[in-house]
C-alpha positions in Angstrom: 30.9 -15.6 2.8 30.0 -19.5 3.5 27.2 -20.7 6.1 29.8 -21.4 8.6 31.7 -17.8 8.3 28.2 -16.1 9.0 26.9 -18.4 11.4 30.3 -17.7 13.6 29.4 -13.8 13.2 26.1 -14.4 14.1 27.5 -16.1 17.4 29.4 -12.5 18.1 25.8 -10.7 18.6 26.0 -11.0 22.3 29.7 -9.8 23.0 29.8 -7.6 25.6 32.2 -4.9 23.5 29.9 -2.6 21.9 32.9 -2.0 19.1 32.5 -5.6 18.5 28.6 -5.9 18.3 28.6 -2.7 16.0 31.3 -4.2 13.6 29.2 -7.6 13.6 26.2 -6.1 13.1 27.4 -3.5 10.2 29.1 -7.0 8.2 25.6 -9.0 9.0 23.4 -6.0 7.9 25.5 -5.8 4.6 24.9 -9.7 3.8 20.7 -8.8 3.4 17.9 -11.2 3.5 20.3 -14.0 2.9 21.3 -14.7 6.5 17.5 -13.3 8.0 16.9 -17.4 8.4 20.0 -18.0 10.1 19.5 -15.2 12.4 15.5 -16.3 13.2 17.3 -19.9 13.8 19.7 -18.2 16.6 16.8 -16.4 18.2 14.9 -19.4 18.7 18.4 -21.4 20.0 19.3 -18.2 22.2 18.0 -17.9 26.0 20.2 -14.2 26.2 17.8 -11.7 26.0 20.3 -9.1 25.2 21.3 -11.2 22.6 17.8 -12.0 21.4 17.0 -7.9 21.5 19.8 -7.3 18.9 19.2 -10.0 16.5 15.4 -8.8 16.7 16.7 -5.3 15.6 19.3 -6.5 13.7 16.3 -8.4 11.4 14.0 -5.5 11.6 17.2 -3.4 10.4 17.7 -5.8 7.1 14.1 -6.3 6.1 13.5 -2.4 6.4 16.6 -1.9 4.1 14.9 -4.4 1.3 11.6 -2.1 1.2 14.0 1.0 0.4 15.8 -0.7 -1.7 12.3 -1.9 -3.7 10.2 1.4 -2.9 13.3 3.0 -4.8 13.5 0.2 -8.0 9.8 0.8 -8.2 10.0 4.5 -8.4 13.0 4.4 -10.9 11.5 1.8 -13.3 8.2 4.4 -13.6 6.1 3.3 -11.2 3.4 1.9 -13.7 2.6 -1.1 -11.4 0.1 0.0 -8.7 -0.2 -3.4 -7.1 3.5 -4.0 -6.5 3.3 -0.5 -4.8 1.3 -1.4 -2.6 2.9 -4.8 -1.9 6.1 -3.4 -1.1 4.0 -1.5 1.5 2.8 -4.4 2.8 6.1 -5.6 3.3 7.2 -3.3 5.7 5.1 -5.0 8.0 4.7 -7.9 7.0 8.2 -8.9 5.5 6.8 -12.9 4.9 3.8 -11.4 3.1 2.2 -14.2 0.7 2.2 -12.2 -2.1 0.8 -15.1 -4.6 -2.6 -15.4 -1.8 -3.0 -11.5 -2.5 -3.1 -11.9 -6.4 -5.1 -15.3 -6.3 -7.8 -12.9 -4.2 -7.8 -10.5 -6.7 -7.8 -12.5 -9.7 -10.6 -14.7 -8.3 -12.2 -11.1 -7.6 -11.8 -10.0 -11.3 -12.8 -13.1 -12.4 -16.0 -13.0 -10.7 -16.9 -9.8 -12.1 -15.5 -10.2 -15.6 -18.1 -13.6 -15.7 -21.2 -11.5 -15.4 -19.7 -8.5 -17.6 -21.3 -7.7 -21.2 -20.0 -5.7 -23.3 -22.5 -3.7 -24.7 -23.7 -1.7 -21.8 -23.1 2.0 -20.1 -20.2 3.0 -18.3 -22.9 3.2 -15.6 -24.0 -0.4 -15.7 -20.1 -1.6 -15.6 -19.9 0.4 -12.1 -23.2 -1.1 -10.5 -21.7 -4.5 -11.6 -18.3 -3.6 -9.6 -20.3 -2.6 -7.1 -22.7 -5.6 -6.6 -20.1 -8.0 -6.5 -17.6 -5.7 -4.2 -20.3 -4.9 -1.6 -23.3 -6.6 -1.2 -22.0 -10.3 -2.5 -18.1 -9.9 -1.0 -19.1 -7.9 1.6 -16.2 -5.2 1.5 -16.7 -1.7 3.7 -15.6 1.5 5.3 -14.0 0.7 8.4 -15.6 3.5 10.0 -15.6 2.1 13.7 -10.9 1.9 14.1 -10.7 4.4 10.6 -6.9 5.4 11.4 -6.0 1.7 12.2 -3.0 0.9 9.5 -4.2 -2.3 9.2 -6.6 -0.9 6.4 -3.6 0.8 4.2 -2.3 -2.7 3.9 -3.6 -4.2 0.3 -3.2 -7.8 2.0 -5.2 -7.1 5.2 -7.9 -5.0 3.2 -8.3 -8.5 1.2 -8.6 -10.6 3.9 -11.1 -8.6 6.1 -12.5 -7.2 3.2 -12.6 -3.2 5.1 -10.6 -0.4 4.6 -9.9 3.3 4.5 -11.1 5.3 1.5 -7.6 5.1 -0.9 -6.7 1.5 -0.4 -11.1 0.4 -1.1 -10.6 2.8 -4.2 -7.2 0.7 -5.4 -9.1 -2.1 -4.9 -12.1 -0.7 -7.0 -9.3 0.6 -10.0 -7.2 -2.5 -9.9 -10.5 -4.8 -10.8 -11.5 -2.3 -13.2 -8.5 -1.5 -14.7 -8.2 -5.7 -15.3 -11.5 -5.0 -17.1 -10.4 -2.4 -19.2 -12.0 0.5 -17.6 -11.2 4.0 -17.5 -11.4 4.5 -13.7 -8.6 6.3 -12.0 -7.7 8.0 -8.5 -8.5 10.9 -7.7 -6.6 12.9 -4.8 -9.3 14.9 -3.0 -8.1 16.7 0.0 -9.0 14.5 3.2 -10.8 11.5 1.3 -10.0 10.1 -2.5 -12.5 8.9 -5.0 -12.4 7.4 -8.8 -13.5 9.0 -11.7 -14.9 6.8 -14.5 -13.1 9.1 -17.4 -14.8 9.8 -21.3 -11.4 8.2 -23.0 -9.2 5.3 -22.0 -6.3 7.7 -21.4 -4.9 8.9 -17.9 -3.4 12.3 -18.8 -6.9 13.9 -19.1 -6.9 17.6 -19.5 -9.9 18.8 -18.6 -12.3 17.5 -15.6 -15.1 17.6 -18.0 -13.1 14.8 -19.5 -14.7 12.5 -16.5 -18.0 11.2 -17.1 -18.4 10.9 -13.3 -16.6 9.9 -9.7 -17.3 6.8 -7.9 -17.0 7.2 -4.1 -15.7 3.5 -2.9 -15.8 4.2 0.6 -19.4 4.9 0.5 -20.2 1.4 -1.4 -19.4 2.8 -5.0 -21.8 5.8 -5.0 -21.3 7.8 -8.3 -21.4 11.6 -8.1 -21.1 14.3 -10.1 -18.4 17.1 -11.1 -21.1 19.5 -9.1 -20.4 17.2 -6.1 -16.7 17.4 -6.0 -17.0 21.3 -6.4 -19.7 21.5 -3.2 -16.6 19.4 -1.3 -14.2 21.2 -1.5 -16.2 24.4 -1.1 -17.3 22.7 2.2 -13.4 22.7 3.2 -12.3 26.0 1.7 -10.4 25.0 -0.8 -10.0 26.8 -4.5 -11.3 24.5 -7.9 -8.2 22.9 -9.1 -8.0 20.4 -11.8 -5.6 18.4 -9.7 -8.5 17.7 -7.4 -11.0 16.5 -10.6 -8.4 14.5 -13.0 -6.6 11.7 -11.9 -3.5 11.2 -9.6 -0.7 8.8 -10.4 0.3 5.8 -9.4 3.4 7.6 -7.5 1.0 10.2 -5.8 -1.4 6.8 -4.5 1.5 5.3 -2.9 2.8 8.7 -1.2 -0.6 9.2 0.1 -1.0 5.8 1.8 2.9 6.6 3.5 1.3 9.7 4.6 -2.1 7.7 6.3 0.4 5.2 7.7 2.5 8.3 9.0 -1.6 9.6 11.1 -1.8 6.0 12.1 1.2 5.1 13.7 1.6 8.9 15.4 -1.8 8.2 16.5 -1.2 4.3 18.2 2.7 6.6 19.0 5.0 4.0 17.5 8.3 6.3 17.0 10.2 3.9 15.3 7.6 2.6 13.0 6.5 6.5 12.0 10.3 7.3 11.4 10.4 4.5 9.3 7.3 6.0 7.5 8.8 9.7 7.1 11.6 8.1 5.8 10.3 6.1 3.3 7.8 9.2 2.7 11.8 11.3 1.6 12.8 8.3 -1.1 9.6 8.5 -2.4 10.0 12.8 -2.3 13.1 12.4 -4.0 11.9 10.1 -7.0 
């Protein structure tokens, strides 16, 4: 279909005949991102606000359809790739995301740190580095006075106002350490998640003796100890598990920022915007 043909379709948005405005809007919904600039152009030449209304859902409609359709590609190509993860999460609200400003902020992050890394030091001394650079000299925090706002589950915003909840200042932690060749991972603690700087370079650790220690990245990179992790979750009840000492994958990251988009949106009660969030939370279920 030519510019013309969809640009006539688009014209059909504000027919009176719901059968016709269904039709319309199944054929434009099936066309994708191609025609989302052709639609924006028609909301900005329309004075209908009916009109107006549908084109807004019909874009809202299309772009939502592109993160399922990527959520699912990621999850069936193995999900190695945190970062695009957590970009395609970023897309769902922000569909014109600048994804190259996100990786120039990280790379000019890793780049910092890497130029004052030497190589013959403790595993210790590699996580004060991380941490001097991270908190005092760029400033990154806990946003502890709006902690459910969803703003800090998006990689992009965390970036820009450098605060964040506890899992999306720990992927920011793994991804600069990872970069560095360090074998810090996520791990999935029941109401907060940490790192744990492991004893080998492999994930699939199968022990929690295999960690040398955890690094708590909401609480400016503080290392603790196995004995720590043990008192927490004594605190809340729960049974020693080695799913709560060894590290989480990539997959179980991105599930649980859905899941703190799903408290933060029922909190601010956006319906649409949390039933978009459970179901993205079933595709990523199903993979």
């Amino acid at each position: 279909m030519n510019e013309k043909e969809i640009s006539s379709l688009i014209r059909l948005l504000d027919d009176p005949d719901t059968e016709v405005f269904a039709h319309v809007e199944e054929k434009l919904a099936t066309l994708g991102p191609a025609v989302v600039t052709l639609l924006e152009n028609r909301w900005e030449q329309s004075f209908d606000a009916l009109e107006q209304n549908r084109i807004e859902n019909l874009i809202s409609k299309i772009q939502f359809k592109q993160v399922e359709e990527e959520l699912e590609k990621w999850i069936k190509g193995g999900y190695s790739d945190l970062l695009e993860g957590l970009l395609i999460l970023n897309r769902y609200q922000y569909p014109a995301l600048d994804e190259q400003k996100v990786k120039d902020q990280l790379r000019q992050l890793y780049e910092e740190i890497g130029n004052h890394r030497s190589f013959e030091v403790e595993p210790a001394d590699y996580v004060m580095l991380i941490n001097h650079i991270l908190y005092e000299k760029w400033a990154f925090s806990g946003n502890t006075s709006n902690y459910h706002d969803p703003q800090n589950s998006f990689i992009a915003q965390v970036l820009e106002t450098r605060k964040g909840n506890p899992l999306l200042l720990a992927c920011v932690y793994m991804l600069m350490a990872q970069k560095l060749g360090l074998p810090i991972f996520g791990i999935n603690l029941p109401k907060h998640f940490i790192l744990a700087y492991a004893s080998q370079p492999g994930q699939l650790l199968m022990m929690g003796e295999d960690v040398l220690f955890y690094i708590n990245a909401f609480n400016g990179g503080q290392m603790i100890g196995r004995q720590d992790v043990i008192s927490y979750l004594k605190q809340l009840d729960m049974s020693l598990d080695d799913r709560y000492l060894l590290p989480c994958t990539n997959l179980d990251i991105i599930t649980r920022v859905l899941h703190n988009l799903s408290t933060a949106y029922s909190n601010l009660g956006s319906e649409q915007k949390l039933k978009d969030i459970e179901h993205l939370l079933q595709i990523v279920k199903q993979g």
